[in-house]
C-alpha positions in Angstrom: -5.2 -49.6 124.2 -6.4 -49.4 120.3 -5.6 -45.6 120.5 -1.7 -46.1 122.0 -1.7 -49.1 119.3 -2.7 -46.6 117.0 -0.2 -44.2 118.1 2.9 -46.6 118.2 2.0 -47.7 114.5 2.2 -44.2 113.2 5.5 -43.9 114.8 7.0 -46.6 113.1 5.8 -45.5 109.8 6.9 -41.9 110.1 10.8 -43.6 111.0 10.5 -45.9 108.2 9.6 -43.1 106.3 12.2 -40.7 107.6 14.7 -43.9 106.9 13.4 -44.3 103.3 14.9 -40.6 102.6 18.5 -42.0 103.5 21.0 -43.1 101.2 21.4 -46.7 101.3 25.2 -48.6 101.7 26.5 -48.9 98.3 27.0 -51.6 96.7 29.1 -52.9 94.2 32.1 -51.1 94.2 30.6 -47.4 94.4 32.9 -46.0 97.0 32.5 -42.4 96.6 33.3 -39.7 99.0 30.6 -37.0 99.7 27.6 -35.6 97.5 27.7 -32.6 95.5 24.5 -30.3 95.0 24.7 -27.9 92.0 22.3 -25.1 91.7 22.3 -23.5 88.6 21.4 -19.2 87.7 18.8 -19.3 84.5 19.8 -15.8 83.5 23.4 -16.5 83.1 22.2 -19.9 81.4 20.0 -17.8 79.3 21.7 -15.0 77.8 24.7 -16.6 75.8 22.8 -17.2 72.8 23.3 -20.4 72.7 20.1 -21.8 74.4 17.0 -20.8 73.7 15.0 -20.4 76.8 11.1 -20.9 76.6 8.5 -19.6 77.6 10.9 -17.2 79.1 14.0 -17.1 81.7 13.1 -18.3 85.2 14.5 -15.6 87.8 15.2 -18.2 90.5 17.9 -20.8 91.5 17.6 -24.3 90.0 18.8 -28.2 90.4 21.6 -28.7 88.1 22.0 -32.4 89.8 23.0 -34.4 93.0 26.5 -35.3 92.2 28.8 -38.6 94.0 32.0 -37.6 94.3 35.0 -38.6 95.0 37.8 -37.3 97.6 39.6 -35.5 94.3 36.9 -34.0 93.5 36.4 -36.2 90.2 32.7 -36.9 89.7 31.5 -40.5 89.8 31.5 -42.2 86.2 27.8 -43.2 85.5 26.5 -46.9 85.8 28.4 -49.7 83.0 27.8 -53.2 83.9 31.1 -54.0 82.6 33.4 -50.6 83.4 31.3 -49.0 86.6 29.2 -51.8 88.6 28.4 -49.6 90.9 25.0 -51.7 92.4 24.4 -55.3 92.8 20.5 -54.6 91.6 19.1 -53.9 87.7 19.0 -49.9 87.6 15.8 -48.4 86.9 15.4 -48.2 82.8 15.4 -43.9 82.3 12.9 -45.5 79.8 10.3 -45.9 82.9 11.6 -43.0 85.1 8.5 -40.3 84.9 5.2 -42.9 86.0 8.1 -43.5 89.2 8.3 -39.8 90.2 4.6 -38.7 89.5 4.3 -38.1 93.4 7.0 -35.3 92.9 6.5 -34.6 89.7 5.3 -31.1 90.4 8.0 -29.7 92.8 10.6 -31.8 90.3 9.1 -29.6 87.2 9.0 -26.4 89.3 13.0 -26.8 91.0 14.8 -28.9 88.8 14.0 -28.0 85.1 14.7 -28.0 81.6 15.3 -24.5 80.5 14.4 -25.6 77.3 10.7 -25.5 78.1 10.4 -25.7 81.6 6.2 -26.1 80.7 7.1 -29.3 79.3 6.6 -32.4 81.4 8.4 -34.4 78.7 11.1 -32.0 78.1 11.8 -31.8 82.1 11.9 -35.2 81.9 15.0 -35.6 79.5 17.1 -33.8 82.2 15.6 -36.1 85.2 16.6 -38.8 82.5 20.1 -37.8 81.7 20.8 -36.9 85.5 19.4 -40.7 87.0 22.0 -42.1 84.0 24.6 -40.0 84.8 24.3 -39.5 88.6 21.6 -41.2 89.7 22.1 -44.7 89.7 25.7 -45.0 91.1 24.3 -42.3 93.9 24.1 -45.0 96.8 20.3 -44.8 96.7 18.7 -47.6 95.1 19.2 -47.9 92.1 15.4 -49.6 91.2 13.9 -47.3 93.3 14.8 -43.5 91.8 12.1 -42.0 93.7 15.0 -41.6 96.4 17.3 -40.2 94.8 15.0 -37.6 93.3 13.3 -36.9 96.4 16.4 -36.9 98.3 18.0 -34.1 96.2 14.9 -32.2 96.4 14.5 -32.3 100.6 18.4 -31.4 100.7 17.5 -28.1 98.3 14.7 -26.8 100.6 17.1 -27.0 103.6 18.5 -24.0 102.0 15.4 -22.6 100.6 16.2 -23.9 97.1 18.6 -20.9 96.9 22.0 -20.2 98.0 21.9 -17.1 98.2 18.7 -16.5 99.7 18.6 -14.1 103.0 21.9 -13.4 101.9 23.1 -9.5 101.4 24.7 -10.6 97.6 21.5 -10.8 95.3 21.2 -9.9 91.6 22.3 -6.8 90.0 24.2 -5.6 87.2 27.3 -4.2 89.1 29.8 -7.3 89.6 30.6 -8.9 93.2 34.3 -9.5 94.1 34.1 -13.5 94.1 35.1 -13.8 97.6 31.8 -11.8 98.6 29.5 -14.7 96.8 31.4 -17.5 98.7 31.7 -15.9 101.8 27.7 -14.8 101.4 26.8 -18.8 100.9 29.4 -20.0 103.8 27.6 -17.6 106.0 24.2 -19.1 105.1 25.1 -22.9 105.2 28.2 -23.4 107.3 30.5 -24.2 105.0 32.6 -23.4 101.7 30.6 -23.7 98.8 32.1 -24.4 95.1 31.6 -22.0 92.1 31.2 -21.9 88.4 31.1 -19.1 86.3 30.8 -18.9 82.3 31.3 -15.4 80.5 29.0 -13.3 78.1 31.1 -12.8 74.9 29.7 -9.7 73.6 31.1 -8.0 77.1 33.6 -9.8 78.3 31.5 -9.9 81.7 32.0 -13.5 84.3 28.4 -14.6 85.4 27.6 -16.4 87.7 26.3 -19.6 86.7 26.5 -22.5 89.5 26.7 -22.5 93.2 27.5 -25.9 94.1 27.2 -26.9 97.9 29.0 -30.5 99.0 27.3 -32.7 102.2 28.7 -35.3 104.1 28.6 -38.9 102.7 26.4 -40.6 105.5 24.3 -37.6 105.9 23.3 -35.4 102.9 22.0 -32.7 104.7 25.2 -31.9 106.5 27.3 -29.3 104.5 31.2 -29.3 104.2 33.6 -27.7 102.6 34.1 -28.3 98.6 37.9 -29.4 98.1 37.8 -27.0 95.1 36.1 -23.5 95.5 36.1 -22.7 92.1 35.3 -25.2 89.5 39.3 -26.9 88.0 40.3 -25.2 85.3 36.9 -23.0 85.0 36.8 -19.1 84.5 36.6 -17.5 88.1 38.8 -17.5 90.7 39.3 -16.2 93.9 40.6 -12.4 92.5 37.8 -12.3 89.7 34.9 -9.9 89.7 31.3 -11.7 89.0 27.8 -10.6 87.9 25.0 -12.2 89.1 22.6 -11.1 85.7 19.4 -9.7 86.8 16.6 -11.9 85.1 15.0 -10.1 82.2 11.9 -8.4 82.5 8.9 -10.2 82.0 6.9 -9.5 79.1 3.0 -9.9 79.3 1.1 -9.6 75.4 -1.9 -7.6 76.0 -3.4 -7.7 72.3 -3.3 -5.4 69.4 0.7 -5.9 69.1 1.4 -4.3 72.5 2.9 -5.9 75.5 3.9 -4.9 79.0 7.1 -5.4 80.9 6.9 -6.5 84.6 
């Protein structure tokens, strides 16, 4: 009897568990229409010279954020008491965001980044910061409890192996991909239209890459659907463009004495 007891308890702490991970009703009036996941390419991020990268340029697919949106594909206007009271509750102060998230503070630092030292706990945490202000709060988690959010984008990303285009046949190279390959690579891998965004390397004239951005359901994040838009409104590729995916630069290893090697 104490081992069935037991047994039942567990149960009911592994669904209120699994329930936890759900986005709650909204409140106020935050009446969005379905999430948007961005991830972002470092390399193309990297190589503008506008932002200085440090240690070095990570060669793998990254959080950019966990977007409400609504039906027009307008993004959700962050939290003003006044302007956007999007939940009945006091949002978490971004003040007191990292102690909240030390349970997935790792995985956070490792998938979801600052590029501008991705080694820094404190630096990663001024993107967590900006993205629970922007995004966050008016998410339909709750909005004292950013935890969920977090952790929600982050269980969504692994779905899809934290990369887009992973298992895929398009993968980085130099030679540039006709656009509809990279969407039609990603549709093939999640079931379902995925939106692009592309920025361009001056000194060539070259479209990178630079987002993927994959849109889920409303009421269930984890189920994909098509992005109203496929490319970004207004942005630089569309559907008859040609895109790079930039390799990621070697990495360089100091060995002493002024020398180095390249891996």
């Amino acid at each position: 009897m104490r081992q069935k007891s037991l047994l039942a308890g567990a149960l009911v702490a592994s669904l209120i568990a699994a329930i936890s991970l759900l986005p709650r009703r909204p409140s106020g009036n935050n009446e969005f229409d379905f999430y948007k996941l961005s991830f972002r390419w470092p390399p193309s991020a990297c190589n503008l010279g506008t932002l200085q990268c440090k240690p070095d340029t990570l060669d793998y697919f990254t959080i950019h954020g966990l977007w409400p949106t609504y039906a027009n594909d307008e993004e959700v206007p962050k939290y003003d008491p006044k302007k956007n009271k999007c939940t009945d509750v006091t949002p978490t102060d971004p003040k007191n965001l990292l102690p909240l998230l030390k349970d997935i503070e790792e995985t956070l630092q490792k998938y979801w980044p600052n590029y501008k030292n991705y080694k820094n706990i404190n630096m990663c945490a001024e993107s967590w910061k900006h993205e629970w202000v922007y995004h966050g709060i008016c998410s339909g988690y709750a909005a004292d409890q950013p935890l969920e959010y977090f952790n929600a984008a982050l269980i969504t990303a692994k779905e899809f192996d934290y990369d887009p285009l992973k298992g895929t046949n398009v993968q980085p190279r130099e030679k540039p991909y006709k656009a509809e390959e990279i969407i039609d690579a990603v549709k093939a891998k999640v079931g379902a239209t995925p939106q692009i965004q592309c920025n361009m390397k001056k000194d060539e004239g070259t479209l990178q890459l630079l987002e993927i951005r994959l849109c889920f359901a409303k009421a269930t994040p984890t189920t994909p659907m098509d992005c109203p838009n496929t490319f970004t409104p207004g942005g630089l590729c569309q559907k008859e463009t040609d895109i790079r995916i930039t390799p990621p630069p070697p990495k360089v290893v100091l060995l002493g004495n002024n020398q180095h090697l390249e891996l």
